[in-house]
Structure formats: C-alpha cells, structure tokens
N, C-alpha and C positions, 0 to 999 in steps of 0.2 A: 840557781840555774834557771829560775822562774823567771822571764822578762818584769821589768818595771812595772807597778803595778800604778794603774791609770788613779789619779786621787781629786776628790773633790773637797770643796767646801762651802757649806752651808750662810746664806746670814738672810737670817728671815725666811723668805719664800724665795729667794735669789742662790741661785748654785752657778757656780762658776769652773773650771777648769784650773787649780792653783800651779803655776811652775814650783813651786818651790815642793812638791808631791807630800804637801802637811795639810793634814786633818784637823780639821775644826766641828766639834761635836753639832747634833740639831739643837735650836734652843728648844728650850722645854714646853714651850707652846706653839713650836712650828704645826702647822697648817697638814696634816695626813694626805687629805684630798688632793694638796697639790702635785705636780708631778715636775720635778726639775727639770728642768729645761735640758743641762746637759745627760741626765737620759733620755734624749730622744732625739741625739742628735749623733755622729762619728764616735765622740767619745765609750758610748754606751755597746758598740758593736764591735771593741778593742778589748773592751773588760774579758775576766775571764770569772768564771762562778767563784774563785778564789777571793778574786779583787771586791766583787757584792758582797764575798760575807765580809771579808773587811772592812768595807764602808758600813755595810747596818750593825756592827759590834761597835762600828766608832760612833753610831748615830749620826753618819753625817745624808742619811738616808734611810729609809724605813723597806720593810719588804712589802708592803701596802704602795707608796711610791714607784717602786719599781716595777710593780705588777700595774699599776695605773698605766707608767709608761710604754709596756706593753700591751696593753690593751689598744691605748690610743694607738700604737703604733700600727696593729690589725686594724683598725677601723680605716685608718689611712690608707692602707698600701694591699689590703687583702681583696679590695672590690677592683685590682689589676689582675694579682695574682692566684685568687681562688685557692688560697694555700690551707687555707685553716677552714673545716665546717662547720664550727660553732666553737663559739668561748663557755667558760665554766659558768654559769650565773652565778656560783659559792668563790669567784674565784677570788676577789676582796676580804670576804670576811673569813675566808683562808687564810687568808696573806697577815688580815688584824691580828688570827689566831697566834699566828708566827712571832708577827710583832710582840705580841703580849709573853709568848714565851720567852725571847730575848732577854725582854726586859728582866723576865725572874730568874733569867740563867737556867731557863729548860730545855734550850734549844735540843732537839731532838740526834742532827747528825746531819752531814758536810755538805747536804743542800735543803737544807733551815732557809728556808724565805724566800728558796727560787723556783720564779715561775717556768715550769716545764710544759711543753705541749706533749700530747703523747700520737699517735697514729688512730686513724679511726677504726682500726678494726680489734680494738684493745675495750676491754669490758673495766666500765665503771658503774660499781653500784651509788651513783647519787642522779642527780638530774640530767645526764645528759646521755642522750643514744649513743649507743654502739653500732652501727649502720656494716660497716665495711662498703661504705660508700654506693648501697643500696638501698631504695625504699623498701625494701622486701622489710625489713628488717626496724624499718621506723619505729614498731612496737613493742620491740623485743625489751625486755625488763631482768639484765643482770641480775643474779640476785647477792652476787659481791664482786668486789673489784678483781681483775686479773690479780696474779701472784705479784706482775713486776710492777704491776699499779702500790698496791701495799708496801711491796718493800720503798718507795718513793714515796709516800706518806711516813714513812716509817723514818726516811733519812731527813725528811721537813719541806718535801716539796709542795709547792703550789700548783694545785695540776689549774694547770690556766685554761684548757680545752682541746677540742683532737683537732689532728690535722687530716687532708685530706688525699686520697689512693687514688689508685688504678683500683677499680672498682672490681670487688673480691678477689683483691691482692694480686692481680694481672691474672688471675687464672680460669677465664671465662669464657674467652674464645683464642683462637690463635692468633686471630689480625685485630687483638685490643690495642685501644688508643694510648697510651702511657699516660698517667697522672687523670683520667678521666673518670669522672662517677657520676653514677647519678642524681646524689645528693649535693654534689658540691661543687659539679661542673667539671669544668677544665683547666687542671694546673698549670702555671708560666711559669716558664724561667725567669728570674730574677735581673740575671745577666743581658738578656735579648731575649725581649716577651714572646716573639715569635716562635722560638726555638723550645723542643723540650729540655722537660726536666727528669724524664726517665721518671722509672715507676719500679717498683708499686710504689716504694715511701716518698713518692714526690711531695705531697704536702708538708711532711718533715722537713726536708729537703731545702725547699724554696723557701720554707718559716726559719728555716736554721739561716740560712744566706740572708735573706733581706731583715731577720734578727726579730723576729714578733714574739722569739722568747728565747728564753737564756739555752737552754736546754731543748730539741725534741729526740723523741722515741720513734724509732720505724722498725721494722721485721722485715727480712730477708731470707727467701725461699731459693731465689737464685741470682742473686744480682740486686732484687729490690730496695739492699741499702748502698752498698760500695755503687753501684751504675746510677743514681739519683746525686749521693755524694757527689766524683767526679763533674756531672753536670754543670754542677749548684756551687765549685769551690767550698766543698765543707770536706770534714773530716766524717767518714762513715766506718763505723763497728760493727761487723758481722763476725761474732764470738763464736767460740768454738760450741758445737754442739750441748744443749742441755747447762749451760753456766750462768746464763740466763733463761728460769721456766717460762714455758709454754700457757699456763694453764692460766684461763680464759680472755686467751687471746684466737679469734676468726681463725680456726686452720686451715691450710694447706695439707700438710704431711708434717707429722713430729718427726718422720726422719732428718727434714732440710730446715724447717722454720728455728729463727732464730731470732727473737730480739735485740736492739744494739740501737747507741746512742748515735744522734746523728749532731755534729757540733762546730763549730767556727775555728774551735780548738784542739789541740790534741791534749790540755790537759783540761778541757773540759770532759772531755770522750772519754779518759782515766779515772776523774772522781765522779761521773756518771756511771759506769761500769760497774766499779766497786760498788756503788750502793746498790744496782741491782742484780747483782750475783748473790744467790743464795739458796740452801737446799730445801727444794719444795716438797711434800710427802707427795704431790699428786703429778707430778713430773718426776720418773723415774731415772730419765735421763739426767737431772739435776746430780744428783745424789754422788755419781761417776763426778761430777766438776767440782765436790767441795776439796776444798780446800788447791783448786788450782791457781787460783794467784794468789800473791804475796799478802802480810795482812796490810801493807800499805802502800795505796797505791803511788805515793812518791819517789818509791823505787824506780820507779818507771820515767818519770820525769830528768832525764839525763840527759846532758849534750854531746858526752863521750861514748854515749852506746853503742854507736858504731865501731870505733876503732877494736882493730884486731879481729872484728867479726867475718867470717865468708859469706857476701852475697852474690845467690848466682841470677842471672839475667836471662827471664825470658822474650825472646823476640819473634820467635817461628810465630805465623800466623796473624801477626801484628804492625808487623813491619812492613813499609814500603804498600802503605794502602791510604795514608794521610802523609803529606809534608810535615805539618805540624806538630799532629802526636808526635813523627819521628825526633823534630828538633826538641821540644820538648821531654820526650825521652832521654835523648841521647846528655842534656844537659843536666836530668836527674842521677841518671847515671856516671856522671863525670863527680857530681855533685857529692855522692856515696863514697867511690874512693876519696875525694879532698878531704873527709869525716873520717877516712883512716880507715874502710872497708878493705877487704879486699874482693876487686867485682872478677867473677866469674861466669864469665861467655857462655850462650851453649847452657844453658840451664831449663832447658826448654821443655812445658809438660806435653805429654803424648795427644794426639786428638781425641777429645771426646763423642765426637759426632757419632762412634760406632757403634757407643755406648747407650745412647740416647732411644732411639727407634725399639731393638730388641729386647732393653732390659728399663732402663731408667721411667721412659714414660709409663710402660704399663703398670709399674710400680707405684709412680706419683699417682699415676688416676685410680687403684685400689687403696688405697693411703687417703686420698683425697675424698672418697663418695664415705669409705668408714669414719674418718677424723670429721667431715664437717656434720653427716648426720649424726654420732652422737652428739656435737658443739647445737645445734639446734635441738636437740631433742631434751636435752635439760637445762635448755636456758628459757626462762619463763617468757611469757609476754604471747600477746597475738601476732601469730609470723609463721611460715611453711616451716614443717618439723621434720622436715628431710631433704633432700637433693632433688627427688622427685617432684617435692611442692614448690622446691625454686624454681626450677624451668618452665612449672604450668605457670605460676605468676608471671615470669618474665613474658611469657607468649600473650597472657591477657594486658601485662602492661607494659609491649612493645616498645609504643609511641616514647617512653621514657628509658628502662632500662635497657632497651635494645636501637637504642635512636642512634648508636653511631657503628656497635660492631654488636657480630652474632655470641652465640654461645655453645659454640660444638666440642671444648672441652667440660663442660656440664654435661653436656651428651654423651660425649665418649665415656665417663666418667662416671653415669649411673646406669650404665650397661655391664659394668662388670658388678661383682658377686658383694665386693667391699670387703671378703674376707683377708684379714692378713693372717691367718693361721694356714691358707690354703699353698700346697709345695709349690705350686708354680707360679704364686708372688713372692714369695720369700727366695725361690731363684732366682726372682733377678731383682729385689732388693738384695739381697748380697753381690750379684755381679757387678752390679750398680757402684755401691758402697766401695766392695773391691779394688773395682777400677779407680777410683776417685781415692781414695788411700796410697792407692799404689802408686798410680801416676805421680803422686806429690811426694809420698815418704823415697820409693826410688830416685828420684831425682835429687834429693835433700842427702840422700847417703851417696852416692855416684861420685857428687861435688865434695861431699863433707863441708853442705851449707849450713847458715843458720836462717836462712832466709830467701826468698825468690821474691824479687821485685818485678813488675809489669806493665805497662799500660793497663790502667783501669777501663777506660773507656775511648772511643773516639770523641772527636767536638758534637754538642746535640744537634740530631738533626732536625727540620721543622716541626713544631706541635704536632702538626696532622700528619706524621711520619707513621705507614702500619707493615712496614717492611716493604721487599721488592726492590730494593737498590742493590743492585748485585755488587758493587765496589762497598758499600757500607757492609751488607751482609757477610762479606767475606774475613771481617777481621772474626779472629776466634775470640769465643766466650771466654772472658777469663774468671768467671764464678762458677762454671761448672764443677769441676772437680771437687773444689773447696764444699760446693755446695751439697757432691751427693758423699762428700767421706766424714761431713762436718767439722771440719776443721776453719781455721779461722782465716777471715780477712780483710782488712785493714786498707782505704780508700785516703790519703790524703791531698789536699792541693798541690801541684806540680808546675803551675803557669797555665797562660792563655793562647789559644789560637790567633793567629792576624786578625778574626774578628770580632776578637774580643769574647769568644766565647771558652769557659776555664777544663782546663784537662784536670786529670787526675794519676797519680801515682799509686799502685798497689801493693802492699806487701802482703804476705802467703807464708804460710808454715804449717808446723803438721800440728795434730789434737794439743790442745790447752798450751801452746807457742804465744797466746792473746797479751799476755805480761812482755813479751819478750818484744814480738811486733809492735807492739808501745811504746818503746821505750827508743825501737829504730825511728818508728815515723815521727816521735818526739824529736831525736837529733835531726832527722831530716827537718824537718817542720821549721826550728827553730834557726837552722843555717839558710835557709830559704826565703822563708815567711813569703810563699809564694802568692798566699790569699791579698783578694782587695776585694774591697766592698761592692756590692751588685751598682747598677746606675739602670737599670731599669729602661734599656735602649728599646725603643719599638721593634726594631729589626737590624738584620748585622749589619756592621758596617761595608 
C-alpha cells in the first residue's frame, strides 16, 4: 500500500537515479565523505524514512552520506530561511556510529541512521543549547536529554540539530511575530519567503518543507504544530495528550503541550510517532497513553481507511472568509466521500471564544509561571532561575530580546501565585478542559462520527503579520478545543492557493483517536498527494 520506493544506485562516487528500481550495493571502498549527488537533489525530498533504511541495509548509501547531504543542504538554503539554529557538531560521528552498527547488524530500531532535527526548546545533554529561542538561556546546561530526545537515540536517530521558534514557544507577548527568536532570527516560508510560516514550530516546519532533514520534532501548545504544518505543506502531529512525554522539553502548560512529528509524509509522521511514544516515570500523563496505539504502526498505513467510516464536516466559522481555503476545502471534502467516507454536514464545534477570557487563560498563565519556573530552576547552567529573572533580563537586554514585540504575557503570568493546587485555578482548568472535551466528544456522538475534518489554516499571511486584520482574524481557531481537552490533531497537505501559497487539511478526534486519524489522513494523503516541493519565490505571485 506503500507507494514505489524511490531507488538508487551506486558505482564509485557516482549515484545515479536507476529506472529499472534495482539496487546495486556500495563497493567496499566507496568514499563516506562523499555525498551523492542524488541526495541532494528532488529525488531525496520524495524518499520516505522507509526508502533510507532500505538504501543503507542495501549499502547503496551510508547514514554518514545522508547526514552529509543534509548538512550541505542547511548550509545552502538556511541563510534564506533561518529555519535551523545550529547543527549537531557530533552529528557525523553519529551517523559513523550508525553506520558501524549496520554493519554488525546492531542496528538499534526503525530510524537507525536518520537524521532528525528536533525544535529548539527540547533539551540535549551534549554540545548544543537548548535556548527556546532566547539568549536568556545561552548558558543553560541540560544535564540529560529530554525523555523524547532518548527515546530517538534509542530508535537510532541522528539528532542533526534544532530547529528554530517563535521565541518561548509564541508565549511572550500577545502581538509575537510567529517564527521569530532571538537566537535565530526570523523564520521563511519555503513556499513564498515573504509570507509566514506560522509558529511556534516554524523552524521544524520550513526544515521539514525545504527537507534539511528527514525527520523534525515540534511541540504544540495550540496550534504550534498543525498551523506551521498547513503553512509549510507538511504533515503535522499534535498527539493526544501525554503519548508523547513532556519531560525536558521549555514548558508552556503540561495540560496543552505536546510533542509530534512534523513530516513530508504521513508515513513518516507514523514511524516517527511510534518511536516516540513511551511511558515516562516523570510524566504522569504518559502513563494514561501506554499502550494507545497499536504495536505496529503499519496498521495505520491504509488506503482503504476511509471507506465505511462517518466523517463529519466542520465549516461554521471558516467558511466564506477565503475563496481559496473554501475551493480547497470543498475539493478535500468531495475527495473523503470518493475514498468511500460518508461526509457529514453540520459537524460544527461550538465557539471557543467564551471559553478563553474567563477560564482558559488564567489557567495557561498559572500553569505557565509554575511549569516554566520549576523547568529553570533544575536545569543547570548560568541563566534567570525564574519568571521573574526572565523579564528583568529581557528589560536589560531589550535592544535584542525585545527588538520586535513586547512581553505582557510574561507579565501577566508572574502576577499570579503559580499555584495549581489553588480552587480557583483548578476551576477553570477543569471548565477549560470541559469545554474542549465536550465541544468535540458531543459532536462525534450527535453524528456518530469517526472523525471531523477542517480547514487547518488560512493561506500565510506576510512574515511581519502580528494580528489586526479583522477578515483574517475572523476565521475560528481550530486547535483550541483539541488543544485544552488534549486530544489529538492531525494537519495534512490539501493543495494551494492561486498564490501559490499551500493550505492544509485537518482531522480531529477525541483522546488517543491519533492511530485511527493516521490512518485517514494516510488514505487521504495517498489519493491526493497534494504536496509539491517548496520553490522558494521571493513573494506571491
């Protein structure tokens, strides 16, 4: 069910693109340093993590190679798009380590030799900062890897380097620039430099799109991986609550953050997934998600997953606010029944907006001043050991951290108490939670769906977009709910705007539905194949 897998072959230092899709081993003395030519060209942005491990078991390619061509490929195209803010220095003799395992048949597990970028606000204990896209934080010294960092060493990844945010995870002031940090600048769209790439996990995002690594990681508080996704024509996972741990990864709120693959593919986004689900002792939310997806994730990989299934269609709020999205829509959704859906109108979730002001935020911002200051306060290194030592840095190093927008959710945010044991956070984290459960499970039993499909996003609007476009602003969020009930959602490519700028397609479902929603946006995915490779236009057309 897995499309044709793209195949090369070796002779000397020369790789070539063979029609006949037969493999010719490396000779025994080929060249490590070199980096074949066809990865680093179309071929290499077709591949799927599957197709690499097949080429390096055939030896018609090394994971040293690969990781070369990725490199080079950042060195190219990253001083456009500001998508990565720094590479691994270990990320070679990684890759040799890999290589050498292959050879003895040690290989570790289903991404052995692929180089993955991760997000930068994800802690590694070896040479490279963990910033969250701020200098506060230059000095800061992990003293081990996040939990889903390990479990990616664990499956054989090559952590190549992080990519770069919306600097602390967009949650610093209200009019944040999306994709912007301090450390790493200002992230492009791939598609049309001008335009964003949506945030927080833009750096993932546009590294995933313009393909600087096989694989990236982003985290998703509300929107920061599906709304970066859409942008960037990739496939974005925002897993259900606690399936993928937390733990030492920059928080927001353990009630919303969520790690998830951001990918080219949806069966890259599956065997990414799988490896980093796992139950952590120090994430108690994990514990609740063992054993929610299957033990393999090629279940998931189907073209007939749709048929027979009910999905319903939300449009209130979304509609009739873009031509585009709308044709675009309307063509995904035609797309679902031809797969043998049955679509259901009228699947529309309630507004969140009421929710937000009296219950949701004040909940994020006591979540938020408790979660980040114990995250600073036991992570080593020289760096403000609270919320309170962030904002006086920021004010002394304006000129930088504060050179494009302010920080009044900092503010707002160490003005409350930070307790979560206290009743009148816990009321409206629960009313919060509530609504966002309710909104989605009501609606899923009403229909008796298996699913709610959406607009993800609208087209991006300019880089230096920081709201106030009352037609833009009016389309509804469609990661809130998902966002405060933790349940899961699923961002894939759906086509482009007349400007060439790529929509996205959403699917939605209630707690640990993330197997099942795979396995849609798989059929979707593969009837479609809506994606095309970025071109890197100065401005729309």
């Amino acid at each position: 069910m897995r499309s044709t897998a793209a195949r090369w072959s070796v002779r000397g230092a020369a790789v070539g693109l063979v029609a006949a899709c037969a493999f010719t081993a490396l000779p025994a003395r080929a060249s490590t340093d070199v980096v074949p030519a066809a990865l680093l060209g179309a071929v290499l942005d077709r591949v799927t993590v599957l197709d690499l491990q097949q080429g390096m078991d055939a030896r018609v390619f090394t994971s040293e190679q690969v990781t070369r061509a990725y490199l080079r490929r950042i060195d190219t195209l990253n001083p456009r798009l500001n998508a990565v803010l720094g590479v691994n220095p270990d990320a070679v003799e990684l890759a040799r380590q890999s290589d050498a395992r292959r050879r003895e048949h040690r290989s570790r597990g289903p991404l052995e030799g692929i180089p993955v970028l991760i997000k930068g606000n994800t802690d590694t204990a070896d040479r490279q900062p963990t910033t969250a896209g701020s200098t506060a934080l230059s000095e800061a010294k992990p003293a081990k890897d996040a939990f889903l960092v390990s479990r990616l060493r664990e499956a054989g990844a090559v952590i190549l380097g992080k990519a770069n945010l919306s600097i602390w995870s967009n949650f610093r002031g209200s009019d944040a620039l999306a994709g912007w940090s301090a450390t790493g600048g200002q992230t492009r769209n791939p598609y049309v430099l001008d335009r964003s790439p949506c945030g927080s996990s833009s750096g993932s995002a546009a590294a995933a799109a313009a393909n600087l690594a096989a694989i990236t990681i982003g985290t998703d508080t509300d929107g920061s991986i599906v709304c970066p996704a859409a942008m960037t024509s990739t496939v974005g996972v925002k897993p259900s609550l606690g399936l993928v741990s937390r733990t030492g990864v920059v928080p927001i709120t353990s009630r919303h953050d969520s790690p998830g693959p951001i990918t080219r593919s949806v069966t890259d986004a599956a065997v990414t997934l799988w490896a980093l689900h796992g139950t952590d002792p120090a994430d108690p939310d994990s514990a609740a998600a063992a054993g929610a997806l299957p033990a393999d994730y090629t279940r998931v990989l189907r073209t007939d997953a749709l048929r027979g299934k009910r999905i319903g269609v939300w449009r209130k709020g979304h509609q009739g606010i873009d031509p585009d999205a709308d044709r675009v829509f309307d063509a995904s959704v035609a797309k679902l029944r031809d797969l043998g859906a049955t679509v259901v109108e009228g699947a529309d979730l309630p507004d969140f907006q009421e929710v937000v002001v009296p219950h949701l935020l004040p909940a994020v911002l006591t979540e938020f001043k408790h979660d980040l200051d114990a995250y600073l306060a036991k992570t080593p290194g020289s760096h403000p050991k609270n919320l309170t030592g962030l904002i006086e840095y920021n004010r002394r190093h304006a000129d930088v951290e504060l050179a494009t927008f302010g920080q009044d959710l900092f503010e707002m945010a160490d003005k409350t108490d930070g307790d979560i044991t206290d009743p009148e956070y816990r009321s409206h984290r629960e009313a919060a939670t509530t609504a966002g459960r309710q909104g989605i499970d009501d609606v899923l039993a009403a229909h008796r769906l298996d699913a709610i499909v959406t607009p993800t996003e609208l087209p991006a609007p300019p880089v230096d977009y920081q709201g106030g476009d009352p037609v833009r602003d009016s389309f509804a969020g469609t990661s809130r709910h998902t966002s405060a009930a933790g349940y899961p959602h699923l961002s894939v490519p759906a086509g482009f705007s007349r400007e060439g700028l790529p929509l996205g397609l959403s699917f939605l479902g209630t707690r640990f539905s993330d197997a099942k929603l795979l396995s849609f946006a798989y059929a979707y995915e593969q009837a479609t194949h809506a994606r095309k490779a970025p071109r890197y236009l100065p401005t729309a057309k």
